[in-house]
N, C-alpha and C positions, 0 to 999 in steps of 0.2 A: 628397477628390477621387478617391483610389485605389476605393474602396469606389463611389460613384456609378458610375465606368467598370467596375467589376467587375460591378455592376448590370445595366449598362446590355450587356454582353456576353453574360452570362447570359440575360437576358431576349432579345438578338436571336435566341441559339440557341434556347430555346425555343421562340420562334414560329416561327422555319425549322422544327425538329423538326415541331410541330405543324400546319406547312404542307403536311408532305411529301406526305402521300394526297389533298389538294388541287392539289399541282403540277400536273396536264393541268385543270384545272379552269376552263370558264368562266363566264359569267353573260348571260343571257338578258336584255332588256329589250323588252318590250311597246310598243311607241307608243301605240293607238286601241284600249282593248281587247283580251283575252283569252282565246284557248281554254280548254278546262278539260282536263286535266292529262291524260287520256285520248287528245285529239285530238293533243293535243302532241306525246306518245309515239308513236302511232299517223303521225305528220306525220315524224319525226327518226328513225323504222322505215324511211320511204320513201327516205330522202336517199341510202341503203346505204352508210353506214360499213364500214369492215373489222374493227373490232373493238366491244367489246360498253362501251355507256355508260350514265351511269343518269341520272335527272333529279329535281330536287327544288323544292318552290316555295317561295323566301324568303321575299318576300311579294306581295300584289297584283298586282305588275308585274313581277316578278325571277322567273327560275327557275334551277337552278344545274344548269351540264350535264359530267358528269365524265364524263372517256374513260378506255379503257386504253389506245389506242396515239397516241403523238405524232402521227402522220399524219392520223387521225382528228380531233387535237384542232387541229392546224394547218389543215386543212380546214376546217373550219367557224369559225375566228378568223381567217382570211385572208380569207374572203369577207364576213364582216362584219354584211352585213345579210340576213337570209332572209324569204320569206314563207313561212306555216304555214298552212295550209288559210286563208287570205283572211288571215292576222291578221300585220303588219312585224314581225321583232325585231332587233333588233341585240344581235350578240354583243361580248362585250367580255373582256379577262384578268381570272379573278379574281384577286382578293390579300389577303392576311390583315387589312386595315383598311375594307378594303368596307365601303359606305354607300351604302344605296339613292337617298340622298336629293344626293349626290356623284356626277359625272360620274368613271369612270378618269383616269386618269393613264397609262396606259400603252398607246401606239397602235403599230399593226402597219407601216405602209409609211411610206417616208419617199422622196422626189425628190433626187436630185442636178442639178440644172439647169447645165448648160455645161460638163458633164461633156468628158473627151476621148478620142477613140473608141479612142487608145490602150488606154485603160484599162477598153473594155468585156469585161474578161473574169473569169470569177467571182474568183477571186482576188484581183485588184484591187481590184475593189468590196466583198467582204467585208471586206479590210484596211482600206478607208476606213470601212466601216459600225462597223466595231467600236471607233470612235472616239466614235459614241454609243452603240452598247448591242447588243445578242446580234443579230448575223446569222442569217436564219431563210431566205428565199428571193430571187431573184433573180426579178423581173419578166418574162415572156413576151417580153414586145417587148423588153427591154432585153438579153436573152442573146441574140434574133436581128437585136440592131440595128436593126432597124424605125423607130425614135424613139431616131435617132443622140445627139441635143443635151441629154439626156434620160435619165436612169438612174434606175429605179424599182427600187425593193428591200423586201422587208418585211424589218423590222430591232424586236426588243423593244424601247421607246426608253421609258424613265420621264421623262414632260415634269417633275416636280420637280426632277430635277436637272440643275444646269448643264450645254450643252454647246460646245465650240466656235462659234463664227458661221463658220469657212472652215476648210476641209482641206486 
């Protein structure tokens, strides 16, 4: 039993290690068809990132788009879905068991519904957010109250694993 969990520890670090220059990393998916690889670059040139990224094609429908700066990479995983010269993508986090043929597990915003306006201030909301998974930003309307009853946040959240039903 020692020897399986020495395994099995070994081996988590290694695919972190081997994760690492993956970390800002996402993945690209196609709906209806696809640019070619040119157009694409030429399309992700236009959006004006601040720092410099590169793109690569998994297969068919997947292209994997690496940043060098967080902000960059949050940018364009926050908003989700883009259009590319006519053609939808949805971007998604990558992560070291990627499978084209698998939807993620790991979604960017989550709701707080009936929230209390006490508690609309960033602090607060990140404390509750990190009861499921990495605080990442604070929603528009939700820092200016606009949509009191209503706290939207982007928060890293892996649907595998359990999390609370109430806060």
């Amino acid at each position: 039993m020692i020897q399986r969990r020495t395994n099995n520890i070994f081996l988590k670090r290694r695919v972190e290690s081997l994760s690492q220059p993956l970390k800002l990393a996402l993945v690209g998916k196609f709906w209806r068809g696809k640019a070619n690889m040119a157009t694409i670059w030429k399309s992700f040139q236009t959006i004006g990132f601040k720092g410099s990224f590169a793109l690569g094609l998994l297969d068919y429908k997947h292209v994997l788009i690496r940043f060098d700066l967080e902000e960059d990479y949050l940018r364009c995983w926050l908003k989700s879905n883009w259009f590319l010269n006519g053609f939808q993508i949805r971007v998604f986090k990558w992560h070291p068991l990627f499978r084209p043929d698998v939807e993620s597990y790991v979604v960017p915003w989550i709701s707080f519904e009936s929230f209390l306006a006490l508690f609309f201030n960033k602090h607060s909301i990140f404390s509750f957010s990190q009861a499921i998974g990495r605080p990442l930003k604070i929603d528009l309307a939700t820092s200016t109250l606009s949509h009191s009853s209503l706290a939207k946040m982007c928060v890293q959240v892996d649907l595998l694993i359990e999390h609370p039903s109430r806060l």
